[in-house]
C-alpha positions as CSV (number, residue, x, y, z in Angstrom):
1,X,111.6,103.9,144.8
2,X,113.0,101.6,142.5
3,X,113.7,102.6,138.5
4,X,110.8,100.8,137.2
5,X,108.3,102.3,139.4
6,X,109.8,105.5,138.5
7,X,109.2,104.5,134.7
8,X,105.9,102.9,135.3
9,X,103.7,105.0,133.7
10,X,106.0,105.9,130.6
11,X,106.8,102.7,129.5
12,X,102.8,101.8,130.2
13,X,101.7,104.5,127.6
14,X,104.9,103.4,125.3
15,X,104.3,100.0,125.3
16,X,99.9,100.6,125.1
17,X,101.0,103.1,121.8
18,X,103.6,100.3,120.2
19,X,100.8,97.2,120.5
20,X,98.7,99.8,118.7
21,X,100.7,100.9,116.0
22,X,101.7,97.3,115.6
23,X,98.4,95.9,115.1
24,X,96.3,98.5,113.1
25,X,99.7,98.4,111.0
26,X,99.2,94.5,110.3
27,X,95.8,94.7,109.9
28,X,96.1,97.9,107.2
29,X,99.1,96.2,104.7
30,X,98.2,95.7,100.9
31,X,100.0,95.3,97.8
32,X,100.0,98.3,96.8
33,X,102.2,99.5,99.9
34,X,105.1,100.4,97.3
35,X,103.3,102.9,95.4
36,X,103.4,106.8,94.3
37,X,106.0,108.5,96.3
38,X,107.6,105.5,97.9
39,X,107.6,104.1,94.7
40,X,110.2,106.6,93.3
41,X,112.0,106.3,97.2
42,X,112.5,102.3,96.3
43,X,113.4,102.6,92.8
44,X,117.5,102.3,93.2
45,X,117.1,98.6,94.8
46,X,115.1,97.2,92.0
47,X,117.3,98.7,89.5
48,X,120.5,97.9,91.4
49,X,120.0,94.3,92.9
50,X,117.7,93.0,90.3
51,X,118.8,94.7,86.9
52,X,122.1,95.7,87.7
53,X,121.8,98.8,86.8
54,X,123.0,101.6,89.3
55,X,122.7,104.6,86.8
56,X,119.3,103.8,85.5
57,X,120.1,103.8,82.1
58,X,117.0,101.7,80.9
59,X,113.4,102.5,82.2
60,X,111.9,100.0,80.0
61,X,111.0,97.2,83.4
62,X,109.7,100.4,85.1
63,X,107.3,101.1,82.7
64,X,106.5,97.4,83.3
65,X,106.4,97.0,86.5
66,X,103.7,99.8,86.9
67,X,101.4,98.2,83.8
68,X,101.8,94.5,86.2
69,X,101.3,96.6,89.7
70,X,99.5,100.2,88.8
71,X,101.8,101.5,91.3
72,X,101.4,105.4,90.1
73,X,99.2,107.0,87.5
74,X,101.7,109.4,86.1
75,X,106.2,108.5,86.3
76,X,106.6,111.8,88.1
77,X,109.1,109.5,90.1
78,X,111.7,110.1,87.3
79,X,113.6,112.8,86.1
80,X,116.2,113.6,83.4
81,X,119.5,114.9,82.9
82,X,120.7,117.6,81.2
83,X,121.3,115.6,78.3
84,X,117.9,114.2,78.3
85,X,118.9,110.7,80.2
86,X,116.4,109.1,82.4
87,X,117.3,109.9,86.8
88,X,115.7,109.2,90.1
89,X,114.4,112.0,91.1
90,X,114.3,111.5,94.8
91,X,117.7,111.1,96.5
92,X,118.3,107.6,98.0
93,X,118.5,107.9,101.4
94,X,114.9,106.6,101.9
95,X,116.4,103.3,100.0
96,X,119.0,102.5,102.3
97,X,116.2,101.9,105.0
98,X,114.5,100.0,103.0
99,X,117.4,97.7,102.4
100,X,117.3,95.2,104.8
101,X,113.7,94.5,104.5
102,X,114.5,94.3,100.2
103,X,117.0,91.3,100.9
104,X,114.2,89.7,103.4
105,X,112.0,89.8,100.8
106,X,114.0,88.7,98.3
107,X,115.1,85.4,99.9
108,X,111.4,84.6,100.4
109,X,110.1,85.2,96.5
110,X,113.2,83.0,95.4
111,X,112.9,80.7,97.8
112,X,109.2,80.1,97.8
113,X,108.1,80.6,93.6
114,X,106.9,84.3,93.9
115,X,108.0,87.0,91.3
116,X,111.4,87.9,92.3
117,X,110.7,91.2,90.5
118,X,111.1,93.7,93.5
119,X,107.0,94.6,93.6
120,X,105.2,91.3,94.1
121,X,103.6,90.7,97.3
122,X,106.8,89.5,99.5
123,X,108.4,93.1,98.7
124,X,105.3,95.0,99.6
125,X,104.7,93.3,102.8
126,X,108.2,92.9,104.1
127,X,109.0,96.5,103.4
128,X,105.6,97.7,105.1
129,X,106.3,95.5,108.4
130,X,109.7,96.3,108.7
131,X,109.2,100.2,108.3
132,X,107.4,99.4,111.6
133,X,110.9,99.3,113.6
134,X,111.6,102.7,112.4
135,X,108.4,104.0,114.5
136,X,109.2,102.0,117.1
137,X,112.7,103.0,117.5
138,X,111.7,106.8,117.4
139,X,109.0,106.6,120.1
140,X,111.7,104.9,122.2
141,X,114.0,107.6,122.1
142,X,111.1,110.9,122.0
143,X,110.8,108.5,125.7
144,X,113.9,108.6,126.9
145,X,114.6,112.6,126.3
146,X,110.9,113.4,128.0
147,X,111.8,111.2,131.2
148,X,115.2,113.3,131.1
149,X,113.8,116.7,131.7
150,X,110.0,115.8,132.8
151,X,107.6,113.8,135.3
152,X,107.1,110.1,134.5
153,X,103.8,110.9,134.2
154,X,103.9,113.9,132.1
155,X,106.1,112.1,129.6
156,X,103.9,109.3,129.4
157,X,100.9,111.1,128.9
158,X,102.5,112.8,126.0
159,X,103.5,110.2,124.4
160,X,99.9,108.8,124.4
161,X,98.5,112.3,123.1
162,X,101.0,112.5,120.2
163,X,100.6,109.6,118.9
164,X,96.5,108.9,119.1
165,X,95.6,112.8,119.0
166,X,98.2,114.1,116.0
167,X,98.7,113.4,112.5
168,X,100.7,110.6,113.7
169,X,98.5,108.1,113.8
170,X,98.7,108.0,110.2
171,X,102.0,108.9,109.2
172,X,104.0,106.8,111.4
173,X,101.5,103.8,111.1
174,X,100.1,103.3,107.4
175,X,102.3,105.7,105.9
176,X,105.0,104.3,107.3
177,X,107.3,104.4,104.1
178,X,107.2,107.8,103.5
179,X,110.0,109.6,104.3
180,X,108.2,111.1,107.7
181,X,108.7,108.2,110.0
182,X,112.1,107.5,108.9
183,X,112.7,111.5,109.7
184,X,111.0,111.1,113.0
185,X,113.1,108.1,114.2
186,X,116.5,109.9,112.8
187,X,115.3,113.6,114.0
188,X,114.8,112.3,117.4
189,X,118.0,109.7,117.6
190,X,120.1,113.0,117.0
191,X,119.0,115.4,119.0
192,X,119.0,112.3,121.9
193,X,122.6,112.0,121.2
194,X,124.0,115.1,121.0
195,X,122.3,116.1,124.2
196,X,124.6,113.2,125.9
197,X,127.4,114.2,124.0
198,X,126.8,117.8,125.5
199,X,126.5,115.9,129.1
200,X,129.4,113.2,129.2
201,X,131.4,114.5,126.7
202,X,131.5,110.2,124.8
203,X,132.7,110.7,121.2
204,X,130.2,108.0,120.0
205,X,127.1,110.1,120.9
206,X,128.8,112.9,118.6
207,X,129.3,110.9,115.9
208,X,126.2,109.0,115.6
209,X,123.9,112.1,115.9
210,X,126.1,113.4,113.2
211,X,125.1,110.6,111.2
212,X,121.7,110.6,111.9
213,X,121.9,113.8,110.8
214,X,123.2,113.2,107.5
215,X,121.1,110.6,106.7
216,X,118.5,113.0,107.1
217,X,120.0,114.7,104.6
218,X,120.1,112.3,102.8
219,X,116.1,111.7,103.2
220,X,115.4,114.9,102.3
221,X,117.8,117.8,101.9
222,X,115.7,120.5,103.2
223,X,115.9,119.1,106.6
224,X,119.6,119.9,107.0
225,X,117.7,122.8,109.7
226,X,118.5,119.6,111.9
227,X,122.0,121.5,112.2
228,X,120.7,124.2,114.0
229,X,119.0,122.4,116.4
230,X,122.1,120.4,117.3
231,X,124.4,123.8,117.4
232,X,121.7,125.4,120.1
233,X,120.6,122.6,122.0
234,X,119.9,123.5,125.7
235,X,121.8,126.4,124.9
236,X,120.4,130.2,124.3
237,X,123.0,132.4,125.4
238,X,126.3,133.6,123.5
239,X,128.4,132.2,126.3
240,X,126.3,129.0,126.4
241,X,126.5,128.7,122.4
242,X,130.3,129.3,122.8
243,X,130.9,127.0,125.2
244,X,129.2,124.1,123.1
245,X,130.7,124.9,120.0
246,X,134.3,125.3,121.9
247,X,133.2,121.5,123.5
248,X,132.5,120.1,119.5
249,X,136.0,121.6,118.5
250,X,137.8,120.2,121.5
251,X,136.6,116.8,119.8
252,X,138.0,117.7,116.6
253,X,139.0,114.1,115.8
254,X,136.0,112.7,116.3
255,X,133.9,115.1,113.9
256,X,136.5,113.9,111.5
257,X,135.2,110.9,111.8
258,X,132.0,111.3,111.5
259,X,132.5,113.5,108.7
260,X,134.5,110.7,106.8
261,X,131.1,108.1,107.7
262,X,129.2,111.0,106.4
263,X,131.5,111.1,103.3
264,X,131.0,107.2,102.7
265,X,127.2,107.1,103.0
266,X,126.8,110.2,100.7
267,X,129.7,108.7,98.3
268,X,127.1,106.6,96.2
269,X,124.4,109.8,95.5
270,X,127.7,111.9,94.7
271,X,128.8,109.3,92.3
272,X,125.9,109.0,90.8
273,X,125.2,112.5,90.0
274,X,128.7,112.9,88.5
275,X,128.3,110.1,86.3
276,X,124.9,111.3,85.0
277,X,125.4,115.3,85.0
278,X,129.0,115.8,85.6
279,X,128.3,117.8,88.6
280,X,129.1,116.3,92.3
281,X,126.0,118.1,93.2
282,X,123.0,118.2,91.9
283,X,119.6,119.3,91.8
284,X,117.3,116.2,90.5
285,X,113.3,117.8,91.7
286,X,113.6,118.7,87.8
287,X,109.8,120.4,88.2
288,X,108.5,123.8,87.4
289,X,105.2,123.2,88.8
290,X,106.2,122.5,92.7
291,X,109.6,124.0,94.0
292,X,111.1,125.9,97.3
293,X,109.7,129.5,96.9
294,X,111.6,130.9,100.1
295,X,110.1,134.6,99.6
296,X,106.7,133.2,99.5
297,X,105.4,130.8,101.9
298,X,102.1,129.6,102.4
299,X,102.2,129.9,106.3
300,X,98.9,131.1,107.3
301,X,97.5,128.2,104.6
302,X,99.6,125.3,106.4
303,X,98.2,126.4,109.7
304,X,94.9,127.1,109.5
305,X,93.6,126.5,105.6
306,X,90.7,124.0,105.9
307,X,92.4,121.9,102.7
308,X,94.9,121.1,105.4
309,X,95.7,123.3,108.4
310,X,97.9,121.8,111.1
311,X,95.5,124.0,113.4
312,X,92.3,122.5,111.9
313,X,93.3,119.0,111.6
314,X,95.8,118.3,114.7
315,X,94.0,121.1,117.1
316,X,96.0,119.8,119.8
317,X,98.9,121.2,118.3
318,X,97.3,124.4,119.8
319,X,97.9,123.3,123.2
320,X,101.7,122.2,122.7
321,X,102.5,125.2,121.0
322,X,101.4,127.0,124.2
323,X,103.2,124.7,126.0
324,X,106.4,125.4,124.3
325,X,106.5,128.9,124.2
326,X,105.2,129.1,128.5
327,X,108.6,126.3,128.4
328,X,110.2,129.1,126.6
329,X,109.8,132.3,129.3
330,X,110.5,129.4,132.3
331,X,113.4,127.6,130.8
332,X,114.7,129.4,127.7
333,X,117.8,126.8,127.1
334,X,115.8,124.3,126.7
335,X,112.6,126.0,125.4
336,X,114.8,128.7,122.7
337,X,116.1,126.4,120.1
338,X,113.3,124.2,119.8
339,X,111.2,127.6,118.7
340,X,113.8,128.4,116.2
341,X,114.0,125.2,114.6
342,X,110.0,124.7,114.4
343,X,109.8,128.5,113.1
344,X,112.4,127.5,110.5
345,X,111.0,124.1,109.6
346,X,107.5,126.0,109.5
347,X,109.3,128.4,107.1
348,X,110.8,125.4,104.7
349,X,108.0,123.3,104.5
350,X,105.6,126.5,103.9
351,X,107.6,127.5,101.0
352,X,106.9,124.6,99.2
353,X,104.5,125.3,96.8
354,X,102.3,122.1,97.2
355,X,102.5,123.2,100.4
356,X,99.2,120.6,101.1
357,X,101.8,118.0,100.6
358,X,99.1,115.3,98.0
359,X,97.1,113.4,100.3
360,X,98.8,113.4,104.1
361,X,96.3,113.9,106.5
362,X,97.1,117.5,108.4
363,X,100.5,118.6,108.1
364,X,102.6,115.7,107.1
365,X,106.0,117.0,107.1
366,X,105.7,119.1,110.5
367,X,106.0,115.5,112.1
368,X,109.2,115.4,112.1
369,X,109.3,118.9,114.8
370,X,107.2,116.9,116.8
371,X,109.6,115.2,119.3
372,X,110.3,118.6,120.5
373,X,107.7,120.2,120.3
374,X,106.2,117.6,122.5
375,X,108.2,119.1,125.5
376,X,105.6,122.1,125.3
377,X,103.1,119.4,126.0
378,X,104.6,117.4,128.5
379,X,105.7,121.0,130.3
380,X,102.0,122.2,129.9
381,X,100.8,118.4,131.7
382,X,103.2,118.8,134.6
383,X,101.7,122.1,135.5
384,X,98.7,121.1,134.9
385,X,98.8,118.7,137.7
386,X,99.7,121.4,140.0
387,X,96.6,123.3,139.1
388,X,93.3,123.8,141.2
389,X,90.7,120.3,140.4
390,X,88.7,122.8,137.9
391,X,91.3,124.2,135.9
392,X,92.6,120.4,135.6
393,X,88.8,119.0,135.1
394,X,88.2,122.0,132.4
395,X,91.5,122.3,130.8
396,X,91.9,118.2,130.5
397,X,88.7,118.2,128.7
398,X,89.8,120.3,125.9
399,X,92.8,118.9,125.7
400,X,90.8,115.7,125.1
401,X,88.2,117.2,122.7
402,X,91.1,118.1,120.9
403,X,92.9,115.0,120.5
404,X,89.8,112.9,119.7
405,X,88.1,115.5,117.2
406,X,91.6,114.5,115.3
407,X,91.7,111.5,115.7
408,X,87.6,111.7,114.3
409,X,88.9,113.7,111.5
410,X,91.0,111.1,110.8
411,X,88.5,108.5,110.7
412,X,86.4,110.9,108.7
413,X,89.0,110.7,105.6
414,X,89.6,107.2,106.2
415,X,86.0,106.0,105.1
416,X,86.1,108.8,102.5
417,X,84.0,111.5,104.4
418,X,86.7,114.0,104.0
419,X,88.9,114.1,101.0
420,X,92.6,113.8,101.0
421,X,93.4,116.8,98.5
422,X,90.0,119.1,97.7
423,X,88.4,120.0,101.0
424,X,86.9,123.7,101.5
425,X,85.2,124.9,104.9
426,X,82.0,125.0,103.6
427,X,82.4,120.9,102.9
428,X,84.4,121.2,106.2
429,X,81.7,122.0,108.2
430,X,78.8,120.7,106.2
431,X,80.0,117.4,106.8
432,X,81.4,118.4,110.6
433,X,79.6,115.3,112.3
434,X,78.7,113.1,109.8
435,X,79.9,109.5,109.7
436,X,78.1,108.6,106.0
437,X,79.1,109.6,102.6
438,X,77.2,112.2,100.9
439,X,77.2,112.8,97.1
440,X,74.6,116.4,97.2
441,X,77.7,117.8,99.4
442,X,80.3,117.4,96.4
443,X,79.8,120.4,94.9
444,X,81.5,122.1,98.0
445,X,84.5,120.6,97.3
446,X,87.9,122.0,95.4
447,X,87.7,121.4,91.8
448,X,88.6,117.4,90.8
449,X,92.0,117.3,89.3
450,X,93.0,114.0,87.3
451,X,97.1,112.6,87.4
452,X,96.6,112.2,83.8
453,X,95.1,115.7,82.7
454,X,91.6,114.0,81.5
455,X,89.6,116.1,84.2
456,X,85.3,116.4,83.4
457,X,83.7,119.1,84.0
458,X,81.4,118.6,87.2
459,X,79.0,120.6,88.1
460,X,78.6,122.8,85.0
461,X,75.7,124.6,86.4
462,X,78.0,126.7,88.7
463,X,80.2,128.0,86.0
464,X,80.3,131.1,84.0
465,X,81.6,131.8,80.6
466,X,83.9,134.5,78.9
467,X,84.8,134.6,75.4
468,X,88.6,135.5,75.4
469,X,88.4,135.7,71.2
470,X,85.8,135.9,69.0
471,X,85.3,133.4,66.7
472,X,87.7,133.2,63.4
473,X,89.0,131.2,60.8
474,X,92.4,130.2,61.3
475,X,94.7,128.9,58.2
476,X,97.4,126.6,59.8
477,X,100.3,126.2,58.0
478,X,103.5,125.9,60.7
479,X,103.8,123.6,63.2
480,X,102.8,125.5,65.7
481,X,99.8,128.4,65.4
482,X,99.7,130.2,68.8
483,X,95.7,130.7,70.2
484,X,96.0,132.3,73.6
485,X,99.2,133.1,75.9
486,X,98.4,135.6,79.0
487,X,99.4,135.8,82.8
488,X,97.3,133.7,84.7
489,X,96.4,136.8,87.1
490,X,94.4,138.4,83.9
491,X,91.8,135.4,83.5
492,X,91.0,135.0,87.2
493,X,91.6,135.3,90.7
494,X,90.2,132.0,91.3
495,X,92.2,128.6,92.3
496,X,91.5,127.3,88.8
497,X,89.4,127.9,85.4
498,X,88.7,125.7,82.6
499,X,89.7,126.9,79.3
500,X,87.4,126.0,76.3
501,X,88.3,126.1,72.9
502,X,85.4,125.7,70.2
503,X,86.6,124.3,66.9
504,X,84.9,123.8,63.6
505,X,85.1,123.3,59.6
506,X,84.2,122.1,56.5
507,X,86.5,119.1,56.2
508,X,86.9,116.1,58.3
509,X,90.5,116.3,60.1
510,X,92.4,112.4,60.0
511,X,92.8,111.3,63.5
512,X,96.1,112.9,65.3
513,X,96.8,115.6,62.6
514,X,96.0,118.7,64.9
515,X,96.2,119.0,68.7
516,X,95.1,121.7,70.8
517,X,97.9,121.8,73.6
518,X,97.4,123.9,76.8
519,X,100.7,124.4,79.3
520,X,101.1,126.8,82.3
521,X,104.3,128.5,81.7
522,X,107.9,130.3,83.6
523,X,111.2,130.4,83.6
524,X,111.8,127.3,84.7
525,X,110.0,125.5,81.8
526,X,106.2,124.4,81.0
527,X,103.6,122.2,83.4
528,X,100.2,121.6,83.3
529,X,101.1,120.0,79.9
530,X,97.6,118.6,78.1
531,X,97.6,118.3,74.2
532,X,93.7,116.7,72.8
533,X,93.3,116.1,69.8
534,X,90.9,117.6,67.4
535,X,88.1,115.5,66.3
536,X,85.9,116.9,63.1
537,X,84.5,113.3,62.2
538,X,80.8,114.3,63.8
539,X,78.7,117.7,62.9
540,X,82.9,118.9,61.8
541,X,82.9,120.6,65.7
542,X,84.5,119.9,68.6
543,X,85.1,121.2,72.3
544,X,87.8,120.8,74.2
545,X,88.5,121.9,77.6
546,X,91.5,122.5,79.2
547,X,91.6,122.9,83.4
548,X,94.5,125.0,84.8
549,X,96.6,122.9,87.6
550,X,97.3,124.4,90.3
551,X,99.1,127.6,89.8
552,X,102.2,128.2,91.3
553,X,102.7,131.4,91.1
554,X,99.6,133.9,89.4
555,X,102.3,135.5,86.9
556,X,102.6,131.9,85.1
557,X,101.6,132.3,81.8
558,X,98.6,130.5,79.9
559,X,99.4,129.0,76.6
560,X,97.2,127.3,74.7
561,X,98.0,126.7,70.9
562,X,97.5,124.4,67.8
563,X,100.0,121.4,67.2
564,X,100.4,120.5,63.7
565,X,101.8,117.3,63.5
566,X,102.1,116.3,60.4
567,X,102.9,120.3,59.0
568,X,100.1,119.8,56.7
569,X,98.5,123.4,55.4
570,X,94.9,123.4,56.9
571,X,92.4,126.0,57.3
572,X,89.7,125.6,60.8
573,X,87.0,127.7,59.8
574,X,86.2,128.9,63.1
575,X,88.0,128.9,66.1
576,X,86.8,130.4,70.0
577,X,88.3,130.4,73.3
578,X,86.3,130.9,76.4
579,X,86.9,130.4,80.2
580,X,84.9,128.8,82.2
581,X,85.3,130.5,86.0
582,X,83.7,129.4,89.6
583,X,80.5,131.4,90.6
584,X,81.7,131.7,94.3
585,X,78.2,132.4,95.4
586,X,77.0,129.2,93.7
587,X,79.1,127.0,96.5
């Protein structure tokens, strides 16, 4: 039997799964394509190539660029120095992928009268169709390491179930400048290599899945768990470890090698940090709202939380999960490591405390496990086969029901059935089947939080009120006249309240003069920042209301104060707070 007909079915699915992505890709690009997190990814070649300026110094044309484009509501893609100067805040890795499809782009707007600005509609489009190659290049390779150990048929299949019954079909398609596809491509191309390098021995297979796994790095640090899965690959005894590790040091010349590439790709971030903080290393997610909490991860929420459990969403991540661990007891070297490094990427990406990760559909940054975990699948389809015409007939099905009630899911959030950041499992299952849009079933939804901090109150009806202080006049004479600061845990055990504070006087207050500010607060510094100001000029009352964003941890503190600008002595003659909490029975 020749190769091809050995391949047949493989390269089938592969090619059936690139026409796809290709086309709903081209059919799905916009100008808006460099927006919000990829936004802050592309930053360095606009400021480098265009206003040659490598150490962002001046921010002013980024300020501009998003008044001409409306690429982000809030510049959460920057960050500061110590000494207060303006940073990236993402690393650049993501950048140096998007370089060659910058320069396309480029060439065109000069060449044919478009803004040669980095954001007009050359950039966007070039960048979005050549992120396509990235995909591509990845599915490639997840082919060539399933054909290795599995049935042509089995790897073929897999391939068509990951990528049109998973969280793929978004990420790697429409999303395909986030950092996910990119990991994909380089997680895969790694693990691809080394397990030649551990075959024939080649230096070059060594030093580009080093590489690759730099770059990943490079991407996003917290993927350096890549490591391990390189160190145990087919591997899960002592002896077996040994004997791979004693096989990398045997081939100490080459890992010098690719440790001085890896030193030359990183030699531009290092650079840049020491320039702008005087440290080689550095941490630049300047945030205390969303960080790594590694004593605290929200596991059981990223698998099975209906905002956005990997279970609920990708359900056929059930069935490759069995796979994996049935791989496991039949062929722990190949089935061990692969378990360790999904348990420890679980663990990272858990420990985030966004851990809903904005608007990805599912679990977006679990993708990048996925061209391992896939050998659970592809072992769980080759015994399938092998089964009794039942077992196939019933166990097929739900594999089937699985992959298309994601890929419906998907649809459902699409067309805006489902929402990207507030669903609940009352809303989850209200709207199970539905294909319309329906306003009466809002209410069941997580509160509506704003980029800005202007949220409305919706649904008033289901809210309760507490006064935390009675009311009292307040002489204000500092610049600052504290109203309220308490642990979060002693208002509510609720996801979020809305604090109210009731003002009123005798005088009309100029415009600007006082400010009510509200902050969540810890070590780390203040978020949740939201300063209003007060406004006597009608009936000398006002309201303000203030909702909490979503807490990190529940000892944050609440603080909520007056702001006297212009240190001007003023007396309020009555000042209130009250919160506003959730009636859970009202959902």
């Amino acid at each position: 039997m020749t190769t091809w007909a050995r391949a047949n079915y493989s390269l089938i699915t592969l090619a059936i799964s690139v026409l796809f992505i290709v086309v709903y890709r081209l059919l799905n690009v916009h100008t808006h394509e460099i927006s919000w997190d990829a936004f802050g990814y592309y930053l360095y070649l606009p400021s480098i190539f265009i206003h040659g300026d490598f150490l962002l110094n001046d921010i002013s044309w980024i300020h501009q660029a998003n008044e001409t484009y409306h690429l982000t509501d809030t510049l959460y893609q920057l960050s500061a120095s110590p000494s207060g100067e303006p940073m990236y805040f993402f690393l650049m890795g993501m950048s140096l992928f998007y370089l060659p499809f910058f320069f396309i782009a480029h060439l065109v707007a000069l060449s044919f009268g478009f803004e040669s600005d980095g954001f007009s509609a050359p950039y966007q489009y070039s960048l979005a169709i050549g992120c396509i190659s990235y995909t591509i290049i990845g599915l490639v390779y997840l082919r060539k390491l399933l054909i290795k150990y599995f049935g042509d048929k089995a790897a073929g299949l897999t391939i068509l179930l990951m990528v049109f019954g998973t969280n793929v079909i978004h990420h790697l398609t429409i999303k395909n400048l986030e950092t996910v596809n990119v990991l994909f491509m380089l997680a895969v191309v790694s693990v691809y290599c080394i397990d030649r390098f551990y075959q024939y021995g080649k230096p070059r297979y060594l030093i580009i899945s080093v590489i690759a796994a730099a770059l990943m790095i490079l991407v996003k640090p917290s993927e350096g768990v890549i490591i391990v899965l390189l160190l145990c690959w087919n591997a899960c005894t002592i002896s077996g470890l040994r004997g791979q590790l004693s096989q990398l040091l045997s081939h100490w010349k080459t890992l010098c090698i690719a440790g001085f590439g890896v030193i030359l790709m990183a030699a531009p971030q290092l650079w840049y940090w020491y320039s702008k903080t005087g440290h080689l290393l550095y941490d630049s997610y300047v945030n205390p709202g969303v960080g790594l909490d590694f004593f605290s991860p929200h596991i059981w929420d990223v698998l099975f939380s209906y905002r956005k459990g990997w279970f609920v969403y990708t359900p056929l991540i059930a069935f490759v999960l069995a796979g994996l661990i049935w791989l496991t007891t039949k062929k722990p070297s190949l089935g061990l490591p692969i378990v360790v490094f999904v348990a420890l990427e679980l663990w990272v990406v858990s420990s985030w405390t966004e851990w809903w990760y904005g608007a990805a559909f599912s679990c977006r940054p679990m993708i990048v496990t996925y061209p391992f975990i896939a050998f659970g699948l592809a072992y769980f389809l080759e015994r399938l086969f092998n089964f009794k015409s039942w077992a196939r007939l019933a166990l097929g099905t739900f594999i089937g029901l699985a992959a298309l009630l994601s890929l419906f899911k998907y649809w459902q959030q699409e067309v805006g059935i489902l929402d990207p950041y507030r669903m609940t499992g009352e809303y989850y299952w209200s709207t199970f089947l539905d294909t319309e849009w329906n306003a009466s079933k809002q209410r069941l939804l997580l509160v509506r939080r704003t980029f800005d901090g202007n949220a409305k109150l919706q649904f008033p009806e289901y809210y309760g009120a507490v006064e935390l202080s009675n009311a009292q006049s307040v002489a204000v004479e500092n610049e600052f006249f504290s109203l309220l600061r308490t642990p979060y845990e002693e208002l509510s055990d609720k996801d979020h309240v809305w604090i109210e504070v009731v003002v009123s006087g005798d005088s009309v207050l100029v415009r600007d003069e006082l400010y009510i500010v509200s902050e969540m607060v810890r070590e780390e510094g203040s978020y949740g920042y939201h300063a209003q100001p007060i406004d006597l000029s009608e009936n000398h009352a006002d309201t303000i209301r203030y909702l909490t964003p979503e807490v990190r941890d529940e000892a944050d503190m609440v603080h909520v104060y007056i702001w006297n600008r212009n240190l001007k002595k003023l007396r309020l003659a009555s000042v209130s707070i009250l919160v506003l909490e959730r009636d859970s029975e009202a959902k």
